[in-house]
MIDOSE-1310 file (N, C-alpha, C; in nm, 2 decimals, decimal comma, always signed):
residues 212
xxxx	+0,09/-0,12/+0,00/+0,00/+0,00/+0,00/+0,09/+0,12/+0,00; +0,05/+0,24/-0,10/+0,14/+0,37/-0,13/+0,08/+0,44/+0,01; +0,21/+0,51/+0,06/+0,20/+0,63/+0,14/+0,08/+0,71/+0,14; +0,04/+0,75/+0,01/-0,07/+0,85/-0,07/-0,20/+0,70/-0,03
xxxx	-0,22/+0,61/-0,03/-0,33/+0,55/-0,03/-0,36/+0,54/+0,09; -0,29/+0,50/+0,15/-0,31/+0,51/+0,34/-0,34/+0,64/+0,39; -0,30/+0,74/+0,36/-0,32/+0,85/+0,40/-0,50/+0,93/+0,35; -0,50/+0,88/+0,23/-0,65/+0,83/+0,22/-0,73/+0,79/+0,27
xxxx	-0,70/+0,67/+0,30/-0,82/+0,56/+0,40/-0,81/+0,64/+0,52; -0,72/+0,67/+0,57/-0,69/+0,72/+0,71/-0,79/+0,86/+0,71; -0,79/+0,97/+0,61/-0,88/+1,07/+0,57/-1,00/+1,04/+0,60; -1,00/+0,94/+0,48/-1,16/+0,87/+0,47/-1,25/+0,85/+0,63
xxxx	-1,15/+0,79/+0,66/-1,22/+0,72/+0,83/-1,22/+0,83/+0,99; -1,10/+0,97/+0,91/-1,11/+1,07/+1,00/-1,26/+1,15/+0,97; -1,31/+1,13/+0,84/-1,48/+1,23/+0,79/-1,55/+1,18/+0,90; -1,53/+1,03/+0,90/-1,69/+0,95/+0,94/-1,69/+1,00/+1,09
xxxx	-1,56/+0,97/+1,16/-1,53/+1,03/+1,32/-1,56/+1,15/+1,32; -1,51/+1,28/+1,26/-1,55/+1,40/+1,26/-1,72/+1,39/+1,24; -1,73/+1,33/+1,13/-1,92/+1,36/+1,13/-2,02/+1,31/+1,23; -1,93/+1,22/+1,32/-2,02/+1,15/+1,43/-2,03/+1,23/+1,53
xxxx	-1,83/+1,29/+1,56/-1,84/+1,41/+1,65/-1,90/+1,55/+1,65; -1,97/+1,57/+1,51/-2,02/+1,71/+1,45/-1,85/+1,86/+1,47; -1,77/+1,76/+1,39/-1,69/+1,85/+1,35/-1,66/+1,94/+1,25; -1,66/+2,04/+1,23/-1,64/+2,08/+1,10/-1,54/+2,05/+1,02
xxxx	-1,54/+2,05/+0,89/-1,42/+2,05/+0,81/-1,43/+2,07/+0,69; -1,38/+2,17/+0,62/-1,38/+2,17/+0,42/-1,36/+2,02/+0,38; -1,35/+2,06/+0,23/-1,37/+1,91/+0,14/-1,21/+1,91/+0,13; -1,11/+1,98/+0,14/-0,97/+1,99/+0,08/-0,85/+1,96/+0,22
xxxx	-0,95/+1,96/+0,34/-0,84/+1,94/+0,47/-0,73/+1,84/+0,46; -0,64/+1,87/+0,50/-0,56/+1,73/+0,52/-0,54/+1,68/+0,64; -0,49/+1,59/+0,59/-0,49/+1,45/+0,70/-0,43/+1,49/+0,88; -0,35/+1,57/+0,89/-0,30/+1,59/+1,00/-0,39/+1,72/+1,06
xxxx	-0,43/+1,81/+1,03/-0,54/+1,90/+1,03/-0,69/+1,81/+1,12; -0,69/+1,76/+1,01/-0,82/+1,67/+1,08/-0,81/+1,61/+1,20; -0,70/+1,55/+1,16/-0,65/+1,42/+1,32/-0,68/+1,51/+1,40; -0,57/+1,60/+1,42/-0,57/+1,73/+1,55/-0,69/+1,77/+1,57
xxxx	-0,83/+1,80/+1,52/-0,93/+1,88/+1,50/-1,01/+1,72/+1,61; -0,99/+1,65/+1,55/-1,11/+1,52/+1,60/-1,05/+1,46/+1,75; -0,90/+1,44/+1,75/-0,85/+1,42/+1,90/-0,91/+1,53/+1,99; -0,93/+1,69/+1,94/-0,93/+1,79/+2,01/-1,10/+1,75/+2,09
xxxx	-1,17/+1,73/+1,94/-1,34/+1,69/+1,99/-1,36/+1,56/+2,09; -1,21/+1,43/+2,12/-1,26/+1,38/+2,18/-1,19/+1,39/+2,31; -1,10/+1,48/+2,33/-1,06/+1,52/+2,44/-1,11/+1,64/+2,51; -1,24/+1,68/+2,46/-1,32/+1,80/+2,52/-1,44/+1,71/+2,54
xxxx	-1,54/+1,59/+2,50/-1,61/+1,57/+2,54/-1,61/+1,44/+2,68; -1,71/+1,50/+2,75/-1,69/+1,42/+2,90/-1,76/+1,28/+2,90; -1,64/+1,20/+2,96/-1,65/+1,03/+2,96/-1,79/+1,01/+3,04; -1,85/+0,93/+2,99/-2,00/+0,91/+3,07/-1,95/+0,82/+3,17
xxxx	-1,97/+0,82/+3,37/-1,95/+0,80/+3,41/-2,03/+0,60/+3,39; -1,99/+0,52/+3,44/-2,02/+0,37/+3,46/-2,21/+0,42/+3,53; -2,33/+0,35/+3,46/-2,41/+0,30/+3,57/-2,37/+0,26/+3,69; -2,46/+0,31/+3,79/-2,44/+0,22/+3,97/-2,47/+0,11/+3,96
xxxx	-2,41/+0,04/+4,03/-2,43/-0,04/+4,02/-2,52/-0,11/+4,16; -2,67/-0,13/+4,18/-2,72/-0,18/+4,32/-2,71/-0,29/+4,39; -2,62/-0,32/+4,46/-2,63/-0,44/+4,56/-2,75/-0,47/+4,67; -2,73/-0,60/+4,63/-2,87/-0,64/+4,70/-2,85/-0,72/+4,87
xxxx	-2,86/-0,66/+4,96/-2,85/-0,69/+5,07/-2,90/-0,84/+5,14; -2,89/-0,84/+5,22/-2,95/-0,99/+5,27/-3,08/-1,00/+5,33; -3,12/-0,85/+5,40/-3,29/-0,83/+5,46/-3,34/-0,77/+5,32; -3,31/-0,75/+5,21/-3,38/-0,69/+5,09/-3,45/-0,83/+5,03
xxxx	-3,61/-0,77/+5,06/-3,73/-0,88/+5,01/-3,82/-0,81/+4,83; -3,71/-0,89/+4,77/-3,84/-0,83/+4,62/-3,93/-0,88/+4,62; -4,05/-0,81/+4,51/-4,17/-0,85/+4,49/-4,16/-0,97/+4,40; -4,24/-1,10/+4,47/-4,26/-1,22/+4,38/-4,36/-1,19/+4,30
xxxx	-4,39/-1,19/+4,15/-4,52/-1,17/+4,06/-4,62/-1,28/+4,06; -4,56/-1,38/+4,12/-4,62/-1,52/+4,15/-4,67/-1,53/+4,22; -4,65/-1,44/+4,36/-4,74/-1,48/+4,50/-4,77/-1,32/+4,57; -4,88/-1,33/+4,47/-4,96/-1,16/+4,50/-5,00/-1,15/+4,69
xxxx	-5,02/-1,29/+4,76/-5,07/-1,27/+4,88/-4,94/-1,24/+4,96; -4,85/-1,27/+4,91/-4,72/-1,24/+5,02/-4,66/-1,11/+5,00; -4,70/-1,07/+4,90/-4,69/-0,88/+4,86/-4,79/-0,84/+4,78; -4,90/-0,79/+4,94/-5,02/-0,75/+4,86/-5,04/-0,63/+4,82
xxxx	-4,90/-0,56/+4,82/-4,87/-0,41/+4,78/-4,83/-0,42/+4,64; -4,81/-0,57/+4,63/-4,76/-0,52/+4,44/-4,87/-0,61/+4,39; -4,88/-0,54/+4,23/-4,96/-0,52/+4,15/-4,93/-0,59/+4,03; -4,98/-0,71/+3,98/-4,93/-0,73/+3,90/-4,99/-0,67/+3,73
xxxx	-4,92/-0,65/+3,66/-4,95/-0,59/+3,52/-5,05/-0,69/+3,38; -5,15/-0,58/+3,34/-5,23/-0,70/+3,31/-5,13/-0,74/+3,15; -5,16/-0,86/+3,10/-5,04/-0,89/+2,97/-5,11/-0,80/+2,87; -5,04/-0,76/+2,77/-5,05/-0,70/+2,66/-5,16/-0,76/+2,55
xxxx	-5,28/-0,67/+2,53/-5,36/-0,75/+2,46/-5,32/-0,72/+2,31; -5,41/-0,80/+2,19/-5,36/-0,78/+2,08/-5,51/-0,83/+1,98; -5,54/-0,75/+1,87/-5,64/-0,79/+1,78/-5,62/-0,91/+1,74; -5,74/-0,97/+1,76/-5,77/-1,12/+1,70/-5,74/-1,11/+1,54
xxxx	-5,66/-1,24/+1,49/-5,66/-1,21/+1,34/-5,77/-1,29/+1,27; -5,79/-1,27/+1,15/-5,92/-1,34/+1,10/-5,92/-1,46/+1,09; -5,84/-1,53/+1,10/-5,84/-1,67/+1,17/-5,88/-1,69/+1,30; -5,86/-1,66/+1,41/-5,88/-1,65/+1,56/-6,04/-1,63/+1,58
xxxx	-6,07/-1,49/+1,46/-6,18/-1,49/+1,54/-6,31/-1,58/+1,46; -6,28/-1,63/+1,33/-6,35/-1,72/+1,25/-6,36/-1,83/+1,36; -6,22/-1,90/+1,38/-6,22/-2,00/+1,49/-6,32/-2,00/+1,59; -6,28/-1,87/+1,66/-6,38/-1,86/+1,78/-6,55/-1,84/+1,74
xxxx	-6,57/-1,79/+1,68/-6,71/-1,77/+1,62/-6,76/-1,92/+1,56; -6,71/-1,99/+1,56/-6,74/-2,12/+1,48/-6,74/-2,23/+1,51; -6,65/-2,21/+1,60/-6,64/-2,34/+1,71/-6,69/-2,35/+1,85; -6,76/-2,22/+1,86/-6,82/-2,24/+2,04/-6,95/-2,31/+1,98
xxxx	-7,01/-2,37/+2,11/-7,03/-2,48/+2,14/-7,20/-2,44/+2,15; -7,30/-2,51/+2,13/-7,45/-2,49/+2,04/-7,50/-2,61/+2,10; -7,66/-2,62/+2,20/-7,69/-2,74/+2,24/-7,82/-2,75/+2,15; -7,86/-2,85/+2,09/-7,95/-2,87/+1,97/-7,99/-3,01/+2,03
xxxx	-8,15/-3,00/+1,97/-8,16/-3,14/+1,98/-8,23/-3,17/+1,83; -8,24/-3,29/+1,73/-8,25/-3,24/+1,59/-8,38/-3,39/+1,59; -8,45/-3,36/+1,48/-8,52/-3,45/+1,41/-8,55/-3,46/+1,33; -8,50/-3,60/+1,20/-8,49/-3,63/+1,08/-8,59/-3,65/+1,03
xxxx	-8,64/-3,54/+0,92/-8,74/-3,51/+0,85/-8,71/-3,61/+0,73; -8,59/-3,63/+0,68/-8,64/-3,75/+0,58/-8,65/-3,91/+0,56; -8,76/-3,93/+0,51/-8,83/-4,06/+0,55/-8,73/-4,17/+0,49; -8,61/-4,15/+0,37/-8,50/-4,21/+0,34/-8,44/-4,25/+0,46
xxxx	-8,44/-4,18/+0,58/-8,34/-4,22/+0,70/-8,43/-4,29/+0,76; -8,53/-4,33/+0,76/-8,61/-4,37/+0,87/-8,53/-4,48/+0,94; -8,53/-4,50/+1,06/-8,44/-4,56/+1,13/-8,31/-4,59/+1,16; -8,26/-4,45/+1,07/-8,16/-4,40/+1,16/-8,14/-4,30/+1,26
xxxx	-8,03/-4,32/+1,37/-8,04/-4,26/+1,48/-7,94/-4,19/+1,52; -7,84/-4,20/+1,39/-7,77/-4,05/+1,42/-7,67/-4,04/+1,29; -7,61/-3,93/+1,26/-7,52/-3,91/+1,16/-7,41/-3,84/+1,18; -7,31/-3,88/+1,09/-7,15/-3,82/+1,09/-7,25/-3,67/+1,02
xxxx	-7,18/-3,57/+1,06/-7,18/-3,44/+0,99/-7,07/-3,38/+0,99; -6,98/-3,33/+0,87/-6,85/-3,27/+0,87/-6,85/-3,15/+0,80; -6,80/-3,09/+0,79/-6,75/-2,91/+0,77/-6,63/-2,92/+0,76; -6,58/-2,80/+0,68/-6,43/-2,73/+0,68/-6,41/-2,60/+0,63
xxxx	-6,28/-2,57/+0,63/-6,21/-2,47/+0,57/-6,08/-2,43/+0,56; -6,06/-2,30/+0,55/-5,93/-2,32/+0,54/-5,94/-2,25/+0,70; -5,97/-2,17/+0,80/-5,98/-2,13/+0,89/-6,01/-2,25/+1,03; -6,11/-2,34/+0,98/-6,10/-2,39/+1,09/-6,07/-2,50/+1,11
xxxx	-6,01/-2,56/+0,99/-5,98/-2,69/+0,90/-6,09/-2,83/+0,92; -6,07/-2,93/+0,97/-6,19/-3,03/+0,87/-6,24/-3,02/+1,07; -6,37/-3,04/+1,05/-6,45/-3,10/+1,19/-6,57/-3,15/+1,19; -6,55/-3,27/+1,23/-6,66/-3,38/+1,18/-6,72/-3,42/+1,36
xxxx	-6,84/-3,43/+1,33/-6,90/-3,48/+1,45/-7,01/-3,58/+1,44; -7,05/-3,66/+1,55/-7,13/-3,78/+1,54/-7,27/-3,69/+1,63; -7,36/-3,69/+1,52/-7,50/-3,61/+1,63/-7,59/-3,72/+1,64; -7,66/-3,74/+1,75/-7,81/-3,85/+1,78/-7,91/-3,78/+1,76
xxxx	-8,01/-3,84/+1,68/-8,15/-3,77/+1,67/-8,19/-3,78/+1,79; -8,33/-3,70/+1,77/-8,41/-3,66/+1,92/-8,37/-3,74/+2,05; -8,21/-3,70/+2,07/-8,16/-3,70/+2,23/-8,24/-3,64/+2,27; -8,28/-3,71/+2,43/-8,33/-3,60/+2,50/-8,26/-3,51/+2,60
xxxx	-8,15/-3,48/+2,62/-8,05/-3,44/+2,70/-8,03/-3,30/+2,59; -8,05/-3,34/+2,44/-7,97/-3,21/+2,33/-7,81/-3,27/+2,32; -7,79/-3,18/+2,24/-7,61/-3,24/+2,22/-7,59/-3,12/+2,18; -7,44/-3,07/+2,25/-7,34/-2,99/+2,27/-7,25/-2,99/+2,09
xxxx	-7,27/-2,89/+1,97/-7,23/-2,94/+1,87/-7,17/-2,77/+1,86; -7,03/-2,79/+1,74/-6,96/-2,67/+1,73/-7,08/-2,57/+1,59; -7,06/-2,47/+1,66/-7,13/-2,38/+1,57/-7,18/-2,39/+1,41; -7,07/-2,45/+1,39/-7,03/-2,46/+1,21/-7,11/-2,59/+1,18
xxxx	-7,13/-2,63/+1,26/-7,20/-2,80/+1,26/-7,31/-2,74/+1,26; -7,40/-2,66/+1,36/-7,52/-2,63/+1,37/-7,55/-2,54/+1,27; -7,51/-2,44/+1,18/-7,51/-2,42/+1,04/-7,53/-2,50/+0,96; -7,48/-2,64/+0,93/-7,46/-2,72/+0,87/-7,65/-2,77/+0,85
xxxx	-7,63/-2,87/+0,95/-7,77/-2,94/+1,00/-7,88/-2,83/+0,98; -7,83/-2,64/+1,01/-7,99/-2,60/+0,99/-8,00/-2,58/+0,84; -7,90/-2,59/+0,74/-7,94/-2,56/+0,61/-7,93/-2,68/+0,50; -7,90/-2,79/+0,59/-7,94/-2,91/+0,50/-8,08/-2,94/+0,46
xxxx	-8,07/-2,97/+0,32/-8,15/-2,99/+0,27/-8,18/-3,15/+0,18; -8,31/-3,17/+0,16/-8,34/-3,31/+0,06/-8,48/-3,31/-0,05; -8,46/-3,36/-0,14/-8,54/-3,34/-0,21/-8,65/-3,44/-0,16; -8,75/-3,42/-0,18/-8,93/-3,44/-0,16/-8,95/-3,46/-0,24
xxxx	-9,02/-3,62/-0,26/-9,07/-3,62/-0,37/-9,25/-3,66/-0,34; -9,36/-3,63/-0,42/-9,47/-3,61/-0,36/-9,58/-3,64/-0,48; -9,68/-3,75/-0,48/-9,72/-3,78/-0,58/-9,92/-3,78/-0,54; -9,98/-3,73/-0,65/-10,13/-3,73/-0,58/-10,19/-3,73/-0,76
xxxx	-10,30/-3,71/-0,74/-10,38/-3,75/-0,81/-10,49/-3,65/-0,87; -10,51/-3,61/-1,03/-10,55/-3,51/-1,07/-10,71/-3,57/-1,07; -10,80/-3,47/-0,99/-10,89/-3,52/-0,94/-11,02/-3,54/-1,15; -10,94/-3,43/-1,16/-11,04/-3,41/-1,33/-11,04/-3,54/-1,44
xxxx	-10,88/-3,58/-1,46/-10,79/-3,64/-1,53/-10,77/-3,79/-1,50; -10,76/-3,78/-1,37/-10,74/-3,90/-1,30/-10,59/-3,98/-1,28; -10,52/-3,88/-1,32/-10,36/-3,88/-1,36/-10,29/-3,88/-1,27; -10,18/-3,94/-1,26/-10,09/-3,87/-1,12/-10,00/-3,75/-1,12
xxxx	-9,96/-3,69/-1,06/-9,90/-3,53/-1,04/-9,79/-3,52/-0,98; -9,65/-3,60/-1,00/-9,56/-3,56/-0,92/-9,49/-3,46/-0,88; -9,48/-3,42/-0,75/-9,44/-3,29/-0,73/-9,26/-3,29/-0,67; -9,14/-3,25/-0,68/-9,05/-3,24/-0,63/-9,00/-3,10/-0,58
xxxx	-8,91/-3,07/-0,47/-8,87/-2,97/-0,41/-8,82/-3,00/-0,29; -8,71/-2,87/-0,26/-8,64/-2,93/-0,16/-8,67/-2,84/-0,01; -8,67/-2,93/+0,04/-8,74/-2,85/+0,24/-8,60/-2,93/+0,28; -8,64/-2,86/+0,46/-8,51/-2,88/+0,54/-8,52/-3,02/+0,61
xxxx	-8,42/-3,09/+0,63/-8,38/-3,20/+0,66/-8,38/-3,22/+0,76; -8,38/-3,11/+0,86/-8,39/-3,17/+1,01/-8,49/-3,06/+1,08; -8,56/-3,09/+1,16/-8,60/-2,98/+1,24/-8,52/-2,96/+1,39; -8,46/-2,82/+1,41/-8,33/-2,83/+1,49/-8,42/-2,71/+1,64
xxxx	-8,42/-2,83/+1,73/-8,47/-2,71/+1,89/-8,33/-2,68/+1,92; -8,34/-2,53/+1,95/-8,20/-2,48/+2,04/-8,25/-2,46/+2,17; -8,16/-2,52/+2,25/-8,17/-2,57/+2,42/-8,07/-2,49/+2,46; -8,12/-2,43/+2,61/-8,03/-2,36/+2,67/-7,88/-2,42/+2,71
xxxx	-7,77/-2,37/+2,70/-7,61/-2,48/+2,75/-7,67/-2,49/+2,87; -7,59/-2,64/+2,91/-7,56/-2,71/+3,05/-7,48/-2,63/+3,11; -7,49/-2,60/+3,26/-7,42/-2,58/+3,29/-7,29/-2,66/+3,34; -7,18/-2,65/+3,40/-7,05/-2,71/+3,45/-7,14/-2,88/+3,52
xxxx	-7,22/-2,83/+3,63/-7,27/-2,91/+3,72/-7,35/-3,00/+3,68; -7,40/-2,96/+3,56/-7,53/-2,99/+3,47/-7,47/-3,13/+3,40; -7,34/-3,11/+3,30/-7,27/-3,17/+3,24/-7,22/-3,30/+3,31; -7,14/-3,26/+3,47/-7,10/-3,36/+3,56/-7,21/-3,43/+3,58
xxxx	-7,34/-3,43/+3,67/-7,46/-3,50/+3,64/-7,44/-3,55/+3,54; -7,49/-3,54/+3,40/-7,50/-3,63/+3,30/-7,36/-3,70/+3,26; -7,27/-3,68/+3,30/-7,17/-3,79/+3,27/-7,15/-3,88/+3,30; -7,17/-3,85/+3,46/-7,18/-3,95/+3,59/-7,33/-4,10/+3,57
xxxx	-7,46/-4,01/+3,52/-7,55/-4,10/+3,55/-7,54/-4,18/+3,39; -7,44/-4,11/+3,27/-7,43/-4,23/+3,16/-7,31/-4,33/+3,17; -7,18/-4,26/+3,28/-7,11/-4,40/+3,30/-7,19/-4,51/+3,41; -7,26/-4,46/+3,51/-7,34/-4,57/+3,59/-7,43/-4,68/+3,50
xxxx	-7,51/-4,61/+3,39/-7,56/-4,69/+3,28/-7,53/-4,78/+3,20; -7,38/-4,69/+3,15/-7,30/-4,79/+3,04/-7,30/-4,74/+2,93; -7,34/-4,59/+2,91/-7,39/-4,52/+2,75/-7,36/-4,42/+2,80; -7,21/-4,40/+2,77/-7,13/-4,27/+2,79/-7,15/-4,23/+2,67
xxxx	-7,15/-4,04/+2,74/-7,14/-3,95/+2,59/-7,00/-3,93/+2,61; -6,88/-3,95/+2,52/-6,76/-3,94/+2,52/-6,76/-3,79/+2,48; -6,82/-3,72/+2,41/-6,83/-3,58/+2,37/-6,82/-3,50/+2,52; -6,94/-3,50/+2,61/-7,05/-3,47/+2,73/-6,86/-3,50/+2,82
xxxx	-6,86/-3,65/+2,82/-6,73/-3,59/+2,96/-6,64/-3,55/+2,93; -6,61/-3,52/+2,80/-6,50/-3,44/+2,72/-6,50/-3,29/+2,77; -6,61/-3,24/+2,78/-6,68/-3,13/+2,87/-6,68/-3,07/+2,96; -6,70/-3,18/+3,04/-6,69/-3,18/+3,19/-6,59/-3,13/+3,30
């Protein structure tokens, strides 16, 4: 490296110091000029003294944030809340919990006594549930399920007889598939009760003590 090229870099790296110290200087200064000018700036400004440092004694009791009764003078901070994102609140809106009791309007099912019903998306991804017709207890089903069941539908098919003609008249259209009663939720106590008197039976709701 030339004499002239070091004395450069060394220039170069006296601006950046000068401009951090807010020194002045022309575009033409030279190298020893500068140096002297920026030593001067850092021998006039005053060394920031060390933080104290606090020692902690042996009778010095801090506040535990874990045990509010043993310092009922401290306070703890409530956590930082944050906007639900539209996932969270789809989730939440979709998945709380709906007590229904349902009865199958179509005569194709006749004696059946309960059905898989499944839903999805991309929010609350796949949830499939097993519902019993006319429980009498109602069943506890996620929101998106009870959407489901109230807007299913089947086609009707319905045939009679033209009284003039003497012809038959079939008629098709679609009505709803279930007729759905909304029941008030069990309470906590409500639920324990009914878990308790279907394990003494033997016809646990695995949903019900899921619950509980």
């Amino acid at each position: 490296m030339t004499e002239e090229t070091q004395n450069t870099d060394e220039l170069t790296a006296l601006k950046k110091r000068a401009d951090i110290l807010g020194v002045q200087y022309s575009n033409n200064i030279g190298v020893e000029t500068l140096r002297e000018r920026v030593n001067a700036a850092l021998a006039e400004k005053p060394a920031q003294p060390p933080a104290p440092v606090q020692e902690e004694t042996q009778n010095e009791i801090k506040p535990n944030p874990l045990n509010v009764e043993a310092n009922s003078e401290y306070e703890m901070d409530s956590p930082p809340t944050r906007p639900l994102t539209i996932r969270e609140k789809v989730y939440k809106e979709k998945m709380k919990l709906v007590r229904i009791r349902i009865t199958c309007m179509n005569p194709n099912k006749k004696g059946v006594n309960a059905e898989y019903f499944t839903v999805g998306n991309k929010y609350i991804g796949t949830v499939r549930k097993l519902v019993p017709f006319e429980n009498e207890n109602g069943w506890h089903v996620p929101y998106c399920i009870y959407e489901m069941i109230r807007d299913k539908k089947f086609l009707q098919v319905t045939s009679r007889t033209d009284p003039k003609t003497n012809t038959p008249i079939i008629t098709r259209r679609y009505v709803r598939e279930y007729a759905i009663e909304v029941m008030e939720p069990l309470t906590q106590k409500e639920l324990k009760e009914l878990g308790q008197r279907q394990m003494a039976s033997g016809a646990i709701d695995h949903e019900v003590m899921d619950m509980v």
